[in-house]
N, C-alpha and C positions, 0 to 999 in steps of 0.2 A: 504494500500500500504506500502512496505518494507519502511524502510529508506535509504533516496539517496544519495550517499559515490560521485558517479564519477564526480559530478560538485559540490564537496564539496571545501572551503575556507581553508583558513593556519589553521595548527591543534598544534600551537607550545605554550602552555602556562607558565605564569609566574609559577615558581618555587616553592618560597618562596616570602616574603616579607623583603626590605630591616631592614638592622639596624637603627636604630634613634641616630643621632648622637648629642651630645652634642650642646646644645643652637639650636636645629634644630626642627620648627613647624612641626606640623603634622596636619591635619584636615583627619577624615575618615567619613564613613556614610556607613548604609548598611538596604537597603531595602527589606522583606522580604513580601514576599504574598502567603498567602494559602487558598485553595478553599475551602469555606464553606457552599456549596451547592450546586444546577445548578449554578449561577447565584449570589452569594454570594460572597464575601473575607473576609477574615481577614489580616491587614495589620500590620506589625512591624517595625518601621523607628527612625533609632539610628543613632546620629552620636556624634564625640567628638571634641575635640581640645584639644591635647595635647603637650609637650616642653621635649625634649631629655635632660638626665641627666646620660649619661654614662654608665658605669655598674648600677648605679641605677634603680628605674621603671621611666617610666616619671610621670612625674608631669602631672594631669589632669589639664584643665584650662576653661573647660569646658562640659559638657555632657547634652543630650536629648534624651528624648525616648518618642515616639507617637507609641499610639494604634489606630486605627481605625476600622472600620467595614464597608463595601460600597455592596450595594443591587445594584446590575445593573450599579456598576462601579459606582455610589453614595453615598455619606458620609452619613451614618445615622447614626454614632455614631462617637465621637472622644476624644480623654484626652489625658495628656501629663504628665510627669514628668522631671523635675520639673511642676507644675499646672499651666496650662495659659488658663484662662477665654477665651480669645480671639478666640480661633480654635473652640469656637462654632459656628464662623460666619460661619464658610465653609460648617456645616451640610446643606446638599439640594443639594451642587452642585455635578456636574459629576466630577468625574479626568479624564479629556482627553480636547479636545479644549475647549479654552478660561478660565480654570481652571487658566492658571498662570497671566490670566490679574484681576483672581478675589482676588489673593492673593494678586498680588502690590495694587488694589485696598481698600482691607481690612486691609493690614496688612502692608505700606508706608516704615516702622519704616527698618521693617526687611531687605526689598527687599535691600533700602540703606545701610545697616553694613553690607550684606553680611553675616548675622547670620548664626546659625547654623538651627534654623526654616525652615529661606527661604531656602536653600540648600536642605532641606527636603521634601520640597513640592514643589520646581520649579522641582527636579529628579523625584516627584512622577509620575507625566505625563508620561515621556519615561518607566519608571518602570512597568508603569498599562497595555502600550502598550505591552510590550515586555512577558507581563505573560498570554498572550493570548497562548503563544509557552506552556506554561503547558497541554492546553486544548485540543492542536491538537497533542502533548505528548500521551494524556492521550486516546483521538478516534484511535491513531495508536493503542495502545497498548489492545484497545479492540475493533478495527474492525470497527469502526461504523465512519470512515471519510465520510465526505460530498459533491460531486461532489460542482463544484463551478455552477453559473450560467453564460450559455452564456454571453462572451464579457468578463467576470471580466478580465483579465487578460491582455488584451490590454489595459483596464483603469487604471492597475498600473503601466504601464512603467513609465518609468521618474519621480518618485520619490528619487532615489539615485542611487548612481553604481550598488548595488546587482539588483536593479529594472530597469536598463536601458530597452528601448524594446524590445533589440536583447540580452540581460542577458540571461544565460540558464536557469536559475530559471525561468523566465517568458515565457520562451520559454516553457521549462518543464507545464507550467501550461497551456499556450493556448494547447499544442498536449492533456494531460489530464484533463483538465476541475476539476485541483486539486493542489491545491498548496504544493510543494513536502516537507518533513521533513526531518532535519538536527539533526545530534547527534554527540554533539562536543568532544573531549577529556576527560579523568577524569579529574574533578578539584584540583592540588595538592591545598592541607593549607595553607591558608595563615594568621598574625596574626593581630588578632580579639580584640588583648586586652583591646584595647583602650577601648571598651565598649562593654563587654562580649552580646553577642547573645545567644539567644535560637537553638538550631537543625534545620537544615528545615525538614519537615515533606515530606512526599512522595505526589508529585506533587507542591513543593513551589518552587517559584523562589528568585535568592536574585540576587540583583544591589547593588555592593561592587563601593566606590569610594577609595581613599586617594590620598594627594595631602601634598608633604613634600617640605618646605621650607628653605633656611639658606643660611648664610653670604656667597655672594662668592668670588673670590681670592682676588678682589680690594675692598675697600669701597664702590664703584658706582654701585656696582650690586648685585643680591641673583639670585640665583640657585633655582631651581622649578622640584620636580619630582613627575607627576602624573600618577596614577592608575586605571584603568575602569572593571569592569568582569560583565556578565550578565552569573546566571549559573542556574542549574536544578538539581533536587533531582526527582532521579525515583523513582517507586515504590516497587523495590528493595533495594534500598538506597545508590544510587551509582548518585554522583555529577556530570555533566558534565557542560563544558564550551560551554558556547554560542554565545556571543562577549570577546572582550578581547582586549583594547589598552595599551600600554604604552606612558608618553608624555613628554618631557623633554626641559628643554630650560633657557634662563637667564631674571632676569627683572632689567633695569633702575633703581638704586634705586629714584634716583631724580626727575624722569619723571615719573615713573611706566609704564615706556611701554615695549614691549614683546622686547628684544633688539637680543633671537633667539630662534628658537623653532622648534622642529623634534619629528612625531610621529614614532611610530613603531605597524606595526601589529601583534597580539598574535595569536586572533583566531576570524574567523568570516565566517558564514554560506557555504558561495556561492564563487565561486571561482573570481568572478568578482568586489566584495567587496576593494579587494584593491586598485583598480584602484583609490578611495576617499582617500588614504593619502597623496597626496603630497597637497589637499589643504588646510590639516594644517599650511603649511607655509606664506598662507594669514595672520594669525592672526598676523605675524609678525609687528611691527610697529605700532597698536593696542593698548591704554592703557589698562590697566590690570580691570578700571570700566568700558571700555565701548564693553568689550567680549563678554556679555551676548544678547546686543541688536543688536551688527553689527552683530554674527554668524547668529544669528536670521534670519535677516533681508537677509543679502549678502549670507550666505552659503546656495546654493539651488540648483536643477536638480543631474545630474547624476555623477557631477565630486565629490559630497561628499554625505556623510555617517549620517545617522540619530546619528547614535549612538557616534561618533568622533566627531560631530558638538557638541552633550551633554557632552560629555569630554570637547571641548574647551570650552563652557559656564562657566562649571563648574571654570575653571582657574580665573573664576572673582572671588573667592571665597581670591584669592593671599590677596586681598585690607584688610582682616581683619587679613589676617595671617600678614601681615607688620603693621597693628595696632598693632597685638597684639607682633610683633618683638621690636616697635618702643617705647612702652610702657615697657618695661625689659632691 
């Protein structure tokens, strides 16, 4: 089946990426997956922290890069650099549910700092989710999509706004017994320096985050700007965008709580999609350590977004970047 344009979502992507302004954190992160058989991946998960220095480069202040390998969406191989013994513990498990209770479980230290680790593997979940869209990519492009089976399609309403049960998406899928494909905009550049990446290869997907920090106008607060893209590399070599938020807002220095915060939408599938951002404005009020477990918990059904709910977790990440503000 063609791809489906008339109940397609905002098609408006970020540009460029901002400047790094002087004394201003940056944390980025960029998840790459490429298919390495039926049934195979190879995964590539970088992320950095680094501190604005003007016309100079920035200053790195820290970098990580994990390789993996997962058979059926299973860790069977993993290593890291810098070398950390410890993500042997993960070989065996699935990336998908209850993966990220096995990280806090194995790995306490990280989940708490807010590391650049945990970041890595609490995103890897949404990441593994979303590179299924290579695979139904990939049966468009050579014919061989799969009718779904009776009923699927009423059993996913009500997982988020794009899935509500009257969504057209879902609609489109009970009249075809096929869940429709989306082909988002070209991806402009954006910049990667912090911790150079490899190419994506034809059929990889990459989950870009960044998330920039710094002093704002008073002492009692810091300014917060974050970045979300979920994109696609055809087999032609032409990048398209697939989600895409942008997130902005102030924090409490004293309190660390979200003191204001407004999403905007870039680009995302379905035209009903949007209806999930004004409940960004929940997190308001929110300390910036306990983002991770209320979104969890409280943001759920149709009024929000798989994907904006993992942007807002992600903001827990603030608590190391004001370590690492408070430390300089």
């Amino acid at each position: 089946m063609p791809f489906v344009s008339d109940i397609a979502g905002p098609q408006q992507p970020v540009e460029s990426s901002p400047p790094l302004v002087t004394g201003a954190l940056r944390r980025t992160s960029t998840i790459d997956t490429h298919p390495a058989g039926d049934d195979d991946s190879v995964v590539d998960l970088r992320a950095s922290d680094v501190v604005g220095r003007g016309s100079a480069a920035a200053r790195v202040l820290g970098r990580l890069a994990i390789r993996a390998h997962l058979a059926n969406r299973v860790v069977d191989d993993i290593s890291a650099v810098p070398h950390d013994d410890r993500l042997s513990r993960l070989v065996g498990h699935r990336v998908g549910p209850g993966f990220r209770s096995a990280v806090g479980e194995r790995l306490p230290d990280e989940v708490r700092r807010a590391s650049l680790l945990h970041l890595l593997l609490d995103d890897w979940v949404g990441a593994a989710l979303v590179s299924g869209y290579a695979l139904q990519r990939r049966a468009v492009d050579l014919g061989t999509e799969q009718k779904l089976p009776d009923g699927t399609a009423d059993r996913m309403g009500g997982i988020c706004a794009g899935f509500a049960p009257d969504a057209s998406m879902v609609s489109f899928a009970r009249r075809h017994n096929m869940i429709p494909t989306a082909r988002g905009p070209v991806a402009p550049p954006l910049d990667l320096s912090a911790h150079p990446v490899e190419p994506l290869r034809a059929n990889g997907m990459r989950r870009y985050r960044r998330l920039d920090l710094r002093q704002g106008a008073d002492n009692g607060s810091a300014d917060f700007d974050a970045h979300f893209r979920d994109s696609h590399m055809d087999r032609d070599g032409v990048e398209t965008v697939l989600h895409e938020y942008t997130v902005v807002g102030s924090v409490d220095t004293s309190t660390r709580r979200i003191a204001s915060i407004s999403a905007d939408v870039r680009v995302l599938p379905w035209q009903e999609c949007p209806g999930a951002i004004a409940s960004a404005r929940r997190a308001q009020d929110m300390t910036v350590a306990e983002l991770r477990s209320r979104v969890r918990s409280e943001f759920v059904g149709t009024s929000t977004c798989t994907h904006l709910n993992d942007t807002l977790r992600a903001l827990g990440d603030l608590d190391a970047l004001f370590e690492l503000l408070r430390a300089r």
